[in-house]
C-alpha positions, 0 to 999 in steps of 0.5 A, a space after each residue: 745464703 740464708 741469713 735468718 738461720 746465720 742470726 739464730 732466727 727461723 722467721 722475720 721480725 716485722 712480717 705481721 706488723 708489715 701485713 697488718 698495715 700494709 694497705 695504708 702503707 702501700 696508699 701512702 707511698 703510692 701517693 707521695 713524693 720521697 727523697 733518701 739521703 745515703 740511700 745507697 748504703 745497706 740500710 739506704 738500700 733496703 729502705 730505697 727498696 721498701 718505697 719502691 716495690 710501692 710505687 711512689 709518685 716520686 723517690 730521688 737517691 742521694 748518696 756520695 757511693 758512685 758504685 754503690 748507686 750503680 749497684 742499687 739501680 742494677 738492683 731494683 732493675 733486676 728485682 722489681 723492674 720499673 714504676 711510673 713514678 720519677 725514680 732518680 739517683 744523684 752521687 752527691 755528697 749532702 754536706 756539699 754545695 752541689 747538693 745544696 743547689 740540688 735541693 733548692 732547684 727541686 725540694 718537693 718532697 713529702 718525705 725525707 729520710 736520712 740514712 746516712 751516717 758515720 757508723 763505725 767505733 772504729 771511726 773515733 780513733 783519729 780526732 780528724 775522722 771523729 770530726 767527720 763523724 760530728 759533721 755527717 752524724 749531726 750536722 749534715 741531718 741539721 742542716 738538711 732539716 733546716 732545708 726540709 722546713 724551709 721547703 714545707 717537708 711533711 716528715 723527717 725521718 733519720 736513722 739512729 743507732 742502739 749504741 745511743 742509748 746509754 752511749 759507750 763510745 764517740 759513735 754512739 754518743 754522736 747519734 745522741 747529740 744528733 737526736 737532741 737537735 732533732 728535738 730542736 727541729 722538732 717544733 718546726 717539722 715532724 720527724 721520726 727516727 729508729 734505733 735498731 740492732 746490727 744490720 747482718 751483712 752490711 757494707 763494712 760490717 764484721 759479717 760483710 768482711 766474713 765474706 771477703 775474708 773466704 774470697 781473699 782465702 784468709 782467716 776468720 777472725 771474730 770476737 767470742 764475748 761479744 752478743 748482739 742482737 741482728 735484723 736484716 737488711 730488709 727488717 731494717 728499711 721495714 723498720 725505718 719506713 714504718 717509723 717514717 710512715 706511722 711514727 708519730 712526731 718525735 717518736 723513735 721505733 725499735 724492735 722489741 726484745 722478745 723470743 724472736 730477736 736473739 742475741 748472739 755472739 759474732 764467733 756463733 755466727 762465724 761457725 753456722 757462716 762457715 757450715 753453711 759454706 760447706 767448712 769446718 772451722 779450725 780454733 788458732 791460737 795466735 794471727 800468726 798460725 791463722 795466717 800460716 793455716 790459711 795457705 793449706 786448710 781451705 783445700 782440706 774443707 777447713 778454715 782458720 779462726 781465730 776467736 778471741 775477746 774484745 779490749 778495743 775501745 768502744 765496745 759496749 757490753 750489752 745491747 739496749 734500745 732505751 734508757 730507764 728514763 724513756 716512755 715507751 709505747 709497747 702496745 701499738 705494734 707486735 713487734 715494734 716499740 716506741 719510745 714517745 718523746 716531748 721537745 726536751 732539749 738545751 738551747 744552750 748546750 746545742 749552741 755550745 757545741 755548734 760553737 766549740 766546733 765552729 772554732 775548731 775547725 776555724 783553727 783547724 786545731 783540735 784533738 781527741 781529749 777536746 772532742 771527748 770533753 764536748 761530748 761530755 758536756 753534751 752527755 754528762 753521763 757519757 760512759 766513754 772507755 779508752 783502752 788505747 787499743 782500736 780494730 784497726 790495730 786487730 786483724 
């Protein structure tokens, strides 16, 4: 499948930028030692796979996806084959104590990269998975920070997300809190991050699901009024491993909006997905009727869609990768942005929120309007819109 022409792009993003700085890159991982949190994921993946097509001295895979770690090695076996470096997996989940006893027998690492992550909206719908989401999204990355300092880490590169630029909704907003105990960290360790577009065909993803949905001989069902801007999984580890390598402290690397990197509407996708796949699309009125179609438009080369607007809570009307208030640096690289950040951050406000949290779950009682109004204390400007209505609740 060819996922360039599936997002409206003939050529990948960060290919010069890759080739312009690929000795230093390939001489700097081919000398160092990485260890990748939720590297077993599409974006964990992708980024697993740019350190060791390289050669490093050493790279160990955490994720808590048993599977999804079988698959990588299955992977990286059958595309690149092996490297004299340690190259080791552990299905371990970071937030754990095992964990905690892994990195304290090892802990020699130059790099650590945190690409784990609670990434759905539809993960706010339930204040307990929200809950899971302030764990994993802020305080798993701080306290695996808080190891890499103790241990002498030269770099501490962790994944954020466009959505937490002028954040919408809990998701977004997670991320943001996440970079500001970043910050705090950031007078003891350097670290980087990236904010960046949709992953194509991600695990989980809306994309992802449209192949499922051809397997399981079931409608495709995708919004019409929602654009977004897309990168592959592979521009996806370009960019995070670019930021780890060369991101200065506290920068975060971003893809920069030009010609190149086009917006487009899930339901555009759909159609070039489904043309690709050798069917001709069928506009449905209702779930009802998409469901029925299915039994008998497959075998015809047709399929049922069903394209309709968004109203779920969460959904962002416009993509950005920074705010008005951000400097950016736009001149070191073609296709990538930075935005340069000093250690601006609120003691007060991060113990505040460890606090509020740290009493929630001592009571195990809490809500989703008590979390709502954390975030906004965090974020005054948070943008946060219920709808009462979720993706759970959609086909």
């Amino acid at each position: 499948m060819q996922i360039l022409s599936l997002i409206g792009r003939d050529k990948e993003l960060f290919s010069a930028d890759i080739q312009s700085n690929e000795k230093k890159l390939a001489e700097i991982v081919g000398s160092s030692r990485f260890l990748v949190l939720g590297g077993a994921g599409s974006i964990g993946q992708a980024v697993t796979k740019e350190i060791f097509k390289r050669n490093p001295k050493k790279l160990h895979v955490v994720d808590l996806s048993e599977n999804n770690m079988v698959e990588l090695v299955r992977d990286i076996r059958s595309s690149f084959g092996y490297i004299e470096g340690d190259f080791q997996t552990f299905a371990l989940d970071i937030g754990s104590i095992e964990y905690d006893a892994f990195f304290k027998a090892d802990g020699q690492y130059d790099y650590i990269l945190n690409l784990s992550a609670l990434k759905h909206v539809r993960s706010e719908k339930d204040p307990y998975t929200l809950m899971r989401m302030v764990d994993v999204n802020v305080f798993n990355t701080d306290k695996t920070l808080q190891q890499a300092i103790n241990a002498g880490v030269k770099k501490y590169f962790c994944v954020s997300t466009d959505k937490a630029a002028n954040p919408v909704n809990m998701m977004g907003a997670s991320k943001r809190i996440m970079e500001m105990f970043l910050m705090r960290r950031s007078l003891d360790i350097d670290i980087s991050t990236a904010r960046f577009a949709n992953v194509a065909f991600s695990d989980g993803s809306l994309l992802h699901g449209f192949n499922q949905r051809l397997e399981k001989r079931q409608p495709i069902v995708a919004p019409n009024d929602v654009r977004r801007y897309f990168v592959t999984p592979q521009e996806s580890g370009e960019l995070c491993l670019m930021s780890c390598i060369f991101g200065d402290n506290r920068d975060i690397f971003f893809p920069k909006l030009s010609e190149a990197l086009h917006l487009i509407t899930f339901a555009d996708i759909a159609v070039k997905y489904l043309a690709e796949k050798g069917y001709e699309p069928v506009l449905c009125s209702s779930e009802d009727e998409a469901r029925e179609l299915s039994k008998t438009l497959p075998d015809q080369g047709k399929w049922p869609c069903l394209f309709t607007s968004s109203d779920t809570t969460g959904e962002k009307d416009f993509e950005e990768f920074f705010t008005d208030q951000e400097t950016l640096d736009m001149e070191r690289f073609e296709n990538l942005g930075i935005i340069k950040n000093e250690a601006d951050f609120d003691s007060q406000k991060l113990k505040d929120f460890e606090d509020r949290i740290s009493t929630m779950k001592r009571d195990l009682v809490w809500n989703k309007q008590a979390l709502v109004d954390l975030f906004h204390h965090m974020i005054p400007d948070f943008g946060h819109k219920e709808t009462g209505k979720y993706l759970d609740s959609k086909m």
